[in-house]
C-alpha positions as CSV (number, residue, x, y, z in Angstrom):
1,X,0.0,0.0,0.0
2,X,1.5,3.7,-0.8
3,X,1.0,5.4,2.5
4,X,1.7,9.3,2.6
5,X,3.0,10.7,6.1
6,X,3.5,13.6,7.8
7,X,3.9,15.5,11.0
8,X,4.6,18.8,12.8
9,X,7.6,19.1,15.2
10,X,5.4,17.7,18.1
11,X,5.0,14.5,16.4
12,X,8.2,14.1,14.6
13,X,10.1,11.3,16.3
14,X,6.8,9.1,16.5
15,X,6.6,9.5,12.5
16,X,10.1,8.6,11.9
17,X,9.4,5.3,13.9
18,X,6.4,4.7,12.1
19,X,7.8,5.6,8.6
20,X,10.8,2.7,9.2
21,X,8.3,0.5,10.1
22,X,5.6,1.0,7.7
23,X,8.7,0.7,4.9
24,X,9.9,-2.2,6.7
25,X,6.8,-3.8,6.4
26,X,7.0,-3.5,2.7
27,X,4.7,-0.4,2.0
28,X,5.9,2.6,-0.1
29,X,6.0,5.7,2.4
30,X,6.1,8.8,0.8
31,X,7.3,11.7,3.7
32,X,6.2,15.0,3.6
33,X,7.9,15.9,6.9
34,X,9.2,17.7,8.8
35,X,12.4,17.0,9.1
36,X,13.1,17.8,12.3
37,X,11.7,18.9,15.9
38,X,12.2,22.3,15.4
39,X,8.7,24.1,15.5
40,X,6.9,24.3,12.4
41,X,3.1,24.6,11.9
42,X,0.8,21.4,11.6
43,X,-1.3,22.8,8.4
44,X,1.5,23.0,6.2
45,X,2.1,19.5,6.6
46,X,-1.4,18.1,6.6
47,X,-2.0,19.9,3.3
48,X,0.3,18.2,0.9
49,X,-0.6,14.5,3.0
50,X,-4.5,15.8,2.4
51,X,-4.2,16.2,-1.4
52,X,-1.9,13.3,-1.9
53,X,-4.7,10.9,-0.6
54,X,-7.7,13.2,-2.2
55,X,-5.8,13.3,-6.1
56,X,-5.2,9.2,-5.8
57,X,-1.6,9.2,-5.4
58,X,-1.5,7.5,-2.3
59,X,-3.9,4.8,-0.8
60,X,-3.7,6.3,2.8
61,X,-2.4,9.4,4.5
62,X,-0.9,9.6,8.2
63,X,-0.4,12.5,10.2
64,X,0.8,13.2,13.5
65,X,0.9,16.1,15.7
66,X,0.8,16.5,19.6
67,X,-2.9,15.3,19.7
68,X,-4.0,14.8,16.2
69,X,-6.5,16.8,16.4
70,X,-5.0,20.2,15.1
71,X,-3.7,17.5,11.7
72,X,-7.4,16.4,11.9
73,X,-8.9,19.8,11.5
74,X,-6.3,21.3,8.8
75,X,-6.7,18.0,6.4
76,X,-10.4,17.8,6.2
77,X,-10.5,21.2,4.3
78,X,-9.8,19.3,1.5
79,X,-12.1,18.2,-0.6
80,X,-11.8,14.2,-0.7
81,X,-10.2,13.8,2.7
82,X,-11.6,12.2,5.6
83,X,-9.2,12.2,8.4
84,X,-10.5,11.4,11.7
85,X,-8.1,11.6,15.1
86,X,-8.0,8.2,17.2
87,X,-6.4,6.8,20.2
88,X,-8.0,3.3,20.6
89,X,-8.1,0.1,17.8
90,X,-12.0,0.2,17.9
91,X,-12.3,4.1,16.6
92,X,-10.2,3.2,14.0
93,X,-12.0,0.3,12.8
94,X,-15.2,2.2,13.2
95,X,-13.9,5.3,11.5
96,X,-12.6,3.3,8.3
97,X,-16.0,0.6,8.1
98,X,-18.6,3.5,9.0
99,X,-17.1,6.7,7.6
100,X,-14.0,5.1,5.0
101,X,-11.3,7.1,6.7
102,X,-8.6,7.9,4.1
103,X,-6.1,9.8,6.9
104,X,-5.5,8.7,9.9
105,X,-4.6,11.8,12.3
106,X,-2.7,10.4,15.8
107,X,-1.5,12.1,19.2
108,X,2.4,11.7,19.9
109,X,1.4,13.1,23.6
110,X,-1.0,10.3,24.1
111,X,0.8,7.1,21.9
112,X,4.1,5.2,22.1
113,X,5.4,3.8,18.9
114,X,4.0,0.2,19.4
115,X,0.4,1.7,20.1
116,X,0.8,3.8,17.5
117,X,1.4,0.4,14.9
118,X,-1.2,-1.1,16.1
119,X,-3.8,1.8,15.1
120,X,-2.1,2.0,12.0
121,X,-2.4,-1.9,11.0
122,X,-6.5,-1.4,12.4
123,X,-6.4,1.4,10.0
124,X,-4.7,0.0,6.7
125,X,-6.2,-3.4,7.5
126,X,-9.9,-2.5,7.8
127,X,-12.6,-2.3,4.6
128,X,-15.1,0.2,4.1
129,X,-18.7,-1.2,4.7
130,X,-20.1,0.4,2.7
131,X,-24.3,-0.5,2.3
132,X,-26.1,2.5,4.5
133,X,-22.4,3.9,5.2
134,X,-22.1,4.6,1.9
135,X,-24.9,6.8,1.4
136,X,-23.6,8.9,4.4
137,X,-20.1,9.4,2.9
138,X,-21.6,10.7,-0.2
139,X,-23.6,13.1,2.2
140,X,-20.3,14.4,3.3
141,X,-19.0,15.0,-0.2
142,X,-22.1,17.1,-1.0
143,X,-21.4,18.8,2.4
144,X,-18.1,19.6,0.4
145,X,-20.3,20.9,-3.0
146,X,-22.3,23.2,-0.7
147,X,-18.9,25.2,1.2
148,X,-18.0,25.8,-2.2
């Protein structure tokens, strides 16, 4: 799976863990930064993650920040993206079988690397439903038509 990741300086040296690992694991990880833990600011890296996913290039999109929530908030002003922020294996699965979750946004201040994996495997691992979920994700994208 081509998996597109980012993060702020607050979750930097949780992505670089899960970067070697998602590559290790045989996925193509395409990183969009930072480089480092100097302070940056978490929209300029959920942006080019966000469109990635949205335009088809990659599969699935990653981002990481201190809660997730910030990365959350900045990605899903793209049209196509629906990143949702999770700490627990069962929001994941429900995020990506109810709602088809295409970015996954985690907390470094809340998950350690091996926590983190395990999300991540929930998330690239789990199907979309579809049936009546379906429906409602094409409500969202008209949601998307209308803030135009």
């Amino acid at each position: 799976m081509k998996i597109a990741i980012a993060a702020d300086h607050a979750g930097f040296a949780l992505k670089e863990k899960l970067r070697v690992k998602l590559a290790a694991e045989g996925h193509e990880v395409v990183d969009f930064g930072t480089g480092s833990p100097e302070s940056c600011d978490y929209p300029d890296f959920a942006q080019p993650v966000g469109r990635d996913v949205a335009q088809g290039r990659s599969d699935r999109g990653i981002l990481v920040c201190s809660t997730g929530i910030g990365m959350a908030m900045a990605a899903n002003k793209i049209s196509g993206v629906r990143a949702a922020p999770a700490q627990s294996e069962d929001e994941v699965r429900m995020t990506r079988e109810h709602n088809d979750a295409n970015v996954l946004t985690l907390g470094a201040k809340y998950l350690d690397e091996d926590h983190a994996a395990g999300l991540i495997r929930v998330f690239l691992e789990t199907e979309f439903a579809g049936g009546r979920h379906a429906r409602r994700v094409a409500k969202i994208a008209q949601l998307e038509q209308l803030a135009r």
